[in-house]
FIVOZA-670874 format. One record per residue (C-alpha): residue number from 1; chain; z, y, x. Coordinates in nm, 3 decimals. Example, Ala and Ser with C-alpha at 12.3 -4.5 7.8 and 13.67 -1.06 7.14 Angstrom:
     n   chain         z         y         x
     1       A     0.780    -0.450     1.230
     2       A     0.714    -0.106     1.367
END
This chain:
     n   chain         z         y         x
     1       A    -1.671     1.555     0.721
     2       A    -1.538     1.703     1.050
     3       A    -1.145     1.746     0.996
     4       A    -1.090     1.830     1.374
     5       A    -1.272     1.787     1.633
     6       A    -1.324     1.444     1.690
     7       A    -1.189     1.376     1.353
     8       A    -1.416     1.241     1.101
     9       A    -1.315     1.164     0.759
    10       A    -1.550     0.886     0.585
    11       A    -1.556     0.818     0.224
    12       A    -1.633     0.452     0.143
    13       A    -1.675     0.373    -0.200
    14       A    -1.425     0.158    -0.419
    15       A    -1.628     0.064    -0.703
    16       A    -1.494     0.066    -1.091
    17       A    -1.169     0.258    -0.932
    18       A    -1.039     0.565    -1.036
    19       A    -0.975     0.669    -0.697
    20       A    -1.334     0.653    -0.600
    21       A    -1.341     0.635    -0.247
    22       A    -1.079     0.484     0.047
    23       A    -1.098     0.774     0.304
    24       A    -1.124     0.618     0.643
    25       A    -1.110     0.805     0.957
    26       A    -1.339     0.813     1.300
    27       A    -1.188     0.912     1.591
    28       A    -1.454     1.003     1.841
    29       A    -1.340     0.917     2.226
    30       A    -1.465     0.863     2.581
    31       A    -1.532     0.530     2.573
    32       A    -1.581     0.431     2.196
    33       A    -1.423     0.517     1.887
    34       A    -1.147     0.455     1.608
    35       A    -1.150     0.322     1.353
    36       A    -0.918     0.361     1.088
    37       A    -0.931     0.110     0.762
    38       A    -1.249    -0.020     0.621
    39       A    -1.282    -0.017     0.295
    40       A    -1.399    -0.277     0.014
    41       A    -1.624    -0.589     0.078
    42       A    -1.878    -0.459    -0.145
    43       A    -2.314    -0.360    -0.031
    44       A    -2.296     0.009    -0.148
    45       A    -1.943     0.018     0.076
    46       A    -2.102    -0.146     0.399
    47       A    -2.407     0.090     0.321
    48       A    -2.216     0.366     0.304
    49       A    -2.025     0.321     0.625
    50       A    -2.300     0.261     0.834
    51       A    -2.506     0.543     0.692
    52       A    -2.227     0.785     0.724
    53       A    -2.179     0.676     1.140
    54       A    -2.552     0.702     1.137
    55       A    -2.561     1.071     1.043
    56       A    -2.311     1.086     1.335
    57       A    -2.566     0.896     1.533
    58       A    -2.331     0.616     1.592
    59       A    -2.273     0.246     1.448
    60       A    -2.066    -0.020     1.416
    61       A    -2.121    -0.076     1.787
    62       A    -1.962     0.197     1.884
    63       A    -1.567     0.149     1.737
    64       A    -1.407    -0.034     1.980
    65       A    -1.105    -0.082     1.799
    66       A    -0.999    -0.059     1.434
    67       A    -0.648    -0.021     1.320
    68       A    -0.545    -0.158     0.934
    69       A    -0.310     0.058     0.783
    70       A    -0.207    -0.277     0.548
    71       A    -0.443    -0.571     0.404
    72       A    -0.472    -0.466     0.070
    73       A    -0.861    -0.509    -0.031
    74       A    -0.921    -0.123     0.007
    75       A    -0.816    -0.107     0.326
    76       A    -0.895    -0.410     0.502
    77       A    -1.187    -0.569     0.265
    78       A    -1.488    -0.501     0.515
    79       A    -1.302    -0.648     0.822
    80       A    -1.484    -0.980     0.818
    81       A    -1.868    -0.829     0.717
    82       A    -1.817    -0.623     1.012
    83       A    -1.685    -0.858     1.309
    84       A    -2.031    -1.011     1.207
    85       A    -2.209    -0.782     1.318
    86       A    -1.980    -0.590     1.566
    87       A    -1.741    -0.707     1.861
    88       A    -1.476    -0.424     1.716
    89       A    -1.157    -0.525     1.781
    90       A    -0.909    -0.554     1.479
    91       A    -0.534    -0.416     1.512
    92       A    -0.253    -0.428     1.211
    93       A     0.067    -0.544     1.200
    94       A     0.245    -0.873     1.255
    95       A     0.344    -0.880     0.876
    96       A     0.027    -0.768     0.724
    97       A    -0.135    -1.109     0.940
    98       A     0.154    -1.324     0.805
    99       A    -0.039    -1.245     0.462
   100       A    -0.387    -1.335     0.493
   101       A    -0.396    -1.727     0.462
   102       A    -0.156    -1.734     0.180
   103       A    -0.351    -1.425    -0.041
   104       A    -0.701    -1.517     0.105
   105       A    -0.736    -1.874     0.204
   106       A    -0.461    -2.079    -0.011
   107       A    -0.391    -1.827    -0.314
   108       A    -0.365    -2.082    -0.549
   109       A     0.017    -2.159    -0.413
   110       A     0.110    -1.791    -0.447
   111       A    -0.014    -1.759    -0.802
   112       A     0.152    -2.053    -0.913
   113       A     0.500    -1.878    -0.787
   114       A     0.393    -1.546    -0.964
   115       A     0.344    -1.661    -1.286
   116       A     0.718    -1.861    -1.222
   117       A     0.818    -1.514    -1.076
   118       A     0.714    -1.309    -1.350
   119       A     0.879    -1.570    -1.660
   120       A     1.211    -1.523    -1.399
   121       A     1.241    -1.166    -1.520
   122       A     1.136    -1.210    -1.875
   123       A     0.773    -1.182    -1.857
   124       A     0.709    -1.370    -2.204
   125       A     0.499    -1.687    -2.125
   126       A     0.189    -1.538    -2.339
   127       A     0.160    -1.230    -2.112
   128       A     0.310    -1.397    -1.782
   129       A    -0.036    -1.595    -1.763
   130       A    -0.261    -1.296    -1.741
   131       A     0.023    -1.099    -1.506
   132       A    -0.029    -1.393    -1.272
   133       A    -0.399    -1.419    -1.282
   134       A    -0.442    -1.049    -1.235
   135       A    -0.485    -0.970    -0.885
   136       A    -0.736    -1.242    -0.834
   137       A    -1.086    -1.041    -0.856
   138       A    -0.977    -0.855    -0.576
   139       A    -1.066    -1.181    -0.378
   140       A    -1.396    -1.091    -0.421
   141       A    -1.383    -0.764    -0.234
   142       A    -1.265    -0.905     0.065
   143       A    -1.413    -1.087     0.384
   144       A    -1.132    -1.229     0.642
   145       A    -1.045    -1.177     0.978
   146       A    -0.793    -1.231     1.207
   147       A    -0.644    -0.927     1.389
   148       A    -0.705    -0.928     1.757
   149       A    -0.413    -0.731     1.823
   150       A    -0.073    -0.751     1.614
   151       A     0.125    -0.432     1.619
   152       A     0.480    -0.405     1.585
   153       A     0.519     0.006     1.586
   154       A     0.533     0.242     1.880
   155       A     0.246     0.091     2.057
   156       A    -0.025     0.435     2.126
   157       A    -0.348     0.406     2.139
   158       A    -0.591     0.635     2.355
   159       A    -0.896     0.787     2.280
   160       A    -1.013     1.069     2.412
   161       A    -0.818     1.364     2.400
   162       A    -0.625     1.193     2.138
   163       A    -0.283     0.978     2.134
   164       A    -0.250     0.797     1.840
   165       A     0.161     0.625     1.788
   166       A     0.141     0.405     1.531
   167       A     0.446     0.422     1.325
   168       A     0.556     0.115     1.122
   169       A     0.650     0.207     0.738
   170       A     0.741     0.009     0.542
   171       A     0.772     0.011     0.192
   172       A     0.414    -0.026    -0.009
   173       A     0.323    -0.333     0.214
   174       A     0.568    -0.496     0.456
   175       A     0.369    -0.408     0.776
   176       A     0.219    -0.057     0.657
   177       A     0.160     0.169     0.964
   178       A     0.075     0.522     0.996
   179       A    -0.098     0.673     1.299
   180       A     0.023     0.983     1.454
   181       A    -0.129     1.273     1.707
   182       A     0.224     1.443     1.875
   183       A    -0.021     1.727     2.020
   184       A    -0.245     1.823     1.772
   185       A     0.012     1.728     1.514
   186       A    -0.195     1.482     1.280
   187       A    -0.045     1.220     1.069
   188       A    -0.317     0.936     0.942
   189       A    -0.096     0.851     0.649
   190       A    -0.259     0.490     0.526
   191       A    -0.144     0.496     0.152
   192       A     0.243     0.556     0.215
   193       A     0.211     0.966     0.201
   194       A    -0.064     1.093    -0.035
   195       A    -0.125     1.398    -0.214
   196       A    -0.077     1.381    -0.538
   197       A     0.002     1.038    -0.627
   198       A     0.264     0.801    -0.514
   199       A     0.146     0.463    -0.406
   200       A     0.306     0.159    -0.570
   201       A     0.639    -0.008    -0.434
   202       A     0.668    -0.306    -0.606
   203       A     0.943    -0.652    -0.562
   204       A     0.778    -0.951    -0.513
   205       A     0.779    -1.278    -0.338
   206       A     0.625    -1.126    -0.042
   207       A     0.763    -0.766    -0.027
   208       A     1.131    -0.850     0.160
   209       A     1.436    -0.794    -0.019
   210       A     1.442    -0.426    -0.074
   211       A     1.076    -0.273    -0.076
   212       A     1.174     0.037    -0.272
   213       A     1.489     0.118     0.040
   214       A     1.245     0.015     0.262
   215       A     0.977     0.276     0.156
   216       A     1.283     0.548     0.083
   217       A     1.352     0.506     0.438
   218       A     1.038     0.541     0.622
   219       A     1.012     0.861     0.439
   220       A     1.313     1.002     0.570
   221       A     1.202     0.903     0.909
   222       A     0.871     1.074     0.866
   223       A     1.040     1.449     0.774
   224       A     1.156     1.449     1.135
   225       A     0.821     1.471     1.248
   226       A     0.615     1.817     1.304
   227       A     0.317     1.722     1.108
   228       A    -0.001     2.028     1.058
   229       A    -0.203     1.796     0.856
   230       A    -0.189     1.475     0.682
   231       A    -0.493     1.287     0.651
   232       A    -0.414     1.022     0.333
   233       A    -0.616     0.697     0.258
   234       A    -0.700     0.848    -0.089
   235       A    -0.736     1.184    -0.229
   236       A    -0.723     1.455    -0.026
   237       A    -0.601     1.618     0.331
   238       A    -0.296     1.819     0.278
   239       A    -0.047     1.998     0.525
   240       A     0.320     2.069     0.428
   241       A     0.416     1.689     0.459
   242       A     0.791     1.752     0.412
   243       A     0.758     1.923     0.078
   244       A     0.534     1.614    -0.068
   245       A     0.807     1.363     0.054
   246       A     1.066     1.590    -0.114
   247       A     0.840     1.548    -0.418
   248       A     0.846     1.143    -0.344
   249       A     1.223     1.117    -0.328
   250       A     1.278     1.330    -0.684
   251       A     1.026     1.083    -0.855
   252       A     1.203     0.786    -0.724
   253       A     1.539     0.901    -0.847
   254       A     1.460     1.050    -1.155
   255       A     1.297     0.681    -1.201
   256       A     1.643     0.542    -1.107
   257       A     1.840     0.706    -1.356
   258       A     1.534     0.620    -1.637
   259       A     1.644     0.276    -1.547
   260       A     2.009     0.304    -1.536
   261       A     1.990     0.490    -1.879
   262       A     1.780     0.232    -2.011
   263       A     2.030    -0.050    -1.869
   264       A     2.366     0.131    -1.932
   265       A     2.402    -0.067    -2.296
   266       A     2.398    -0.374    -2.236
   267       A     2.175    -0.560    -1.925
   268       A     1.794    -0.595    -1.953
   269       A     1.516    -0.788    -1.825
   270       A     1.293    -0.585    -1.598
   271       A     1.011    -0.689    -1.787
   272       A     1.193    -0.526    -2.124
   273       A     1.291    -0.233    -1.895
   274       A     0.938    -0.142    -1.775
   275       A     0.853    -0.153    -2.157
   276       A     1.115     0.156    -2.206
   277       A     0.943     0.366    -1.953
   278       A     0.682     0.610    -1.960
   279       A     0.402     0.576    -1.710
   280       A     0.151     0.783    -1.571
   281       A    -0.127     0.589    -1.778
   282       A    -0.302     0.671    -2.149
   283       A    -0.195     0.499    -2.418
   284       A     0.121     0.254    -2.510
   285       A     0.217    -0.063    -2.326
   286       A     0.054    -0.269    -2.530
   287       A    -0.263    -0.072    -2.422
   288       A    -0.220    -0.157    -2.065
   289       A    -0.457    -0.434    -1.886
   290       A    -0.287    -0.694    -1.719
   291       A    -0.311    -0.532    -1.340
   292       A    -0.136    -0.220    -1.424
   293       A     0.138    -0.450    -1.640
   294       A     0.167    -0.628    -1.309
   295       A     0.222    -0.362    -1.098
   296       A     0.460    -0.161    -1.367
   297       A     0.723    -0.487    -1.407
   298       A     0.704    -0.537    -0.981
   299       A     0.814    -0.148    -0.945
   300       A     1.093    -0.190    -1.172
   301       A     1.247    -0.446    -0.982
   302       A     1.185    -0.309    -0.674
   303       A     1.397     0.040    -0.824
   304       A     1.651    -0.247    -0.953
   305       A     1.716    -0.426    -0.625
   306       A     1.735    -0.064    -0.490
   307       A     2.010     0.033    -0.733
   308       A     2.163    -0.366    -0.670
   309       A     2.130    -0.295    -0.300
   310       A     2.357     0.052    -0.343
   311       A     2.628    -0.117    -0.589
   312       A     2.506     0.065    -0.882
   313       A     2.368    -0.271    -1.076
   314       A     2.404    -0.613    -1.108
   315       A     2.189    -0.939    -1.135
   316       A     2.334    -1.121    -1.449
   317       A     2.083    -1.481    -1.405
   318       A     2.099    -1.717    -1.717
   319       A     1.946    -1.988    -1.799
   320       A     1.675    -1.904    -1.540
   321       A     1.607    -1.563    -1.648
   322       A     1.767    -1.285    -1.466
   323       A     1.902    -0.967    -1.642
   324       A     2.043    -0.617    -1.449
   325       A     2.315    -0.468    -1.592
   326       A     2.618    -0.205    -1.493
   327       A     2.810    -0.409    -1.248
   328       A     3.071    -0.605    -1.387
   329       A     3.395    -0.406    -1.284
   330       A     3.249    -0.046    -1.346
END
């Protein structure tokens, strides 16, 4: 699908996802093309990629460079399969390299500190096995490699008629970049804008101290920008950018005071807190798998050191486990 010209949007399959495809984006120059995330390691993904450059009468050949938005499987899965067969070069950012041995090479370390991670904010040892073990089939959807460039943020790439600044946000990954077009006003949004949905922003060994500010932030910095069309990793393209972020911000505070309600008795686990909530998914808690039970108890904290970070609750630790509460003097 032609977005612009030169623009190509190319749906890669995510198998036994709901959101059925990553959308990753050509950008057709003078002397090769962009790339824009990759999609799973999977044969009906790498199929589907080079069929869909084929009916463009291109191939992998032809992307001289390829930018990762962030390493999660989705996004960065194919990188490996197609260095193979391809001299593309590979740009993301310095955090999202810092990463790969440590989730991809020697994950057994990480786990380990998970599962302590997890019992730390009350995970119940039964359930805090699973929560560890969780991410791990995602392994399987992903073939390494090393970027050839590290980005930072402001660095702009050329390609044709187009000027691509890649912006650094933070917030859903650590090194998370967007890609932006000042003249034609286009804003490749990775996963940290999307349509309908709000990507996860979750606490965790790996996500800095305040993921959730972090994320808050780069939002606000995005509003300044004159943006005609957002093209998302997932879903759909969209204009009207600063009316979805005002739709972000409201979720994340109307989240915040769920929490402090929740919290405002006496202080809480996150793990009992993110058994309170209500979440966008069928059924009770109970009825959640493991991944999503993950991801649910790694939010909360990241809204908790949020509301920590802005004086409106405190960490009460005991005994190893850590509680948030009203602060002390309030």
């Amino acid at each position: 699908m032609e977005i612009v010209p030169g623009v190509h949007k190319l749906e890669v399959p995510i198998p036994n996802n709901p959101l059925g495809h990553l959308n990753s984006y050509l950008i057709q120059g003078d002397k090769g093309c962009l790339l824009i995330d990759t999609g799973w390691n999977t044969e009906e993904a790498f199929r589907s990629l080079q069929d869909q450059l084929r009916a463009l009468a291109l191939g992998l050949r032809d992307i001289s460079l390829a930018v990762i938005t962030h390493v999660h499987p989705d996004h960065y899965g194919l990188t490996g399969r197609i260095k193979q067969v391809s001299p593309v070069r590979f740009a993301f950012h310095l955090w999202e390299r810092a990463f790969i041995e440590s989730r991809y090479i020697h994950f057994d370390e990480l786990q380990q500190k998970m599962g302590q991670f997890f019992r730390q904010h009350g995970v119940p040892a039964e359930t805090a096995a699973p929560l560890e073990r969780a991410s791990l089939p995602a392994l399987d959807f992903v073939t390494i490699a090393w970027p050839d460039e590290v980005l930072y943020g402001g660095e702009v790439f050329t390609f044709g008629e187009f000027e691509l600044e890649v912006l650094w946000t933070p917030g859903h990954s650590p090194g998370h970049v967007c890609l932006y077009e000042p003249s034609k006003k286009l804003l490749f949004s990775g996963d940290h804008v999307l349509p309908t949905i709000t990507p996860n922003v979750s606490y965790h060994l790996q996500s800095g101290s305040n993921p959730l500010g972090d994320y808050l932030h780069s939002l606000n910095q995005l509003k300044r920008l004159p943006v005609n069309l957002v093209l998302p990793a997932h879903e759909h393209v969209f204009q009207d950018v600063t009316s979805r972020i005002e739709e972000i911000l409201r979720h994340h505070e109307e989240r915040k005071q769920q929490i402090l309600a929740i919290i405002d008795a006496e202080p809480k686990t996150a793990y009992a807190i993110a058994t309170q909530l209500s979440w966008n998914v069928p059924g009770k808690w109970q009825r959640l798998d493991a991944l999503h039970q993950r991801f649910a108890v790694t939010e909360v904290i990241a809204h908790l050191e949020s509301l920590r970070m802005d004086g409106e609750v405190e960490r009460f630790p005991s005994d190893g486990i850590i509680q948030y509460g009203p602060p002390a003097s309030s």
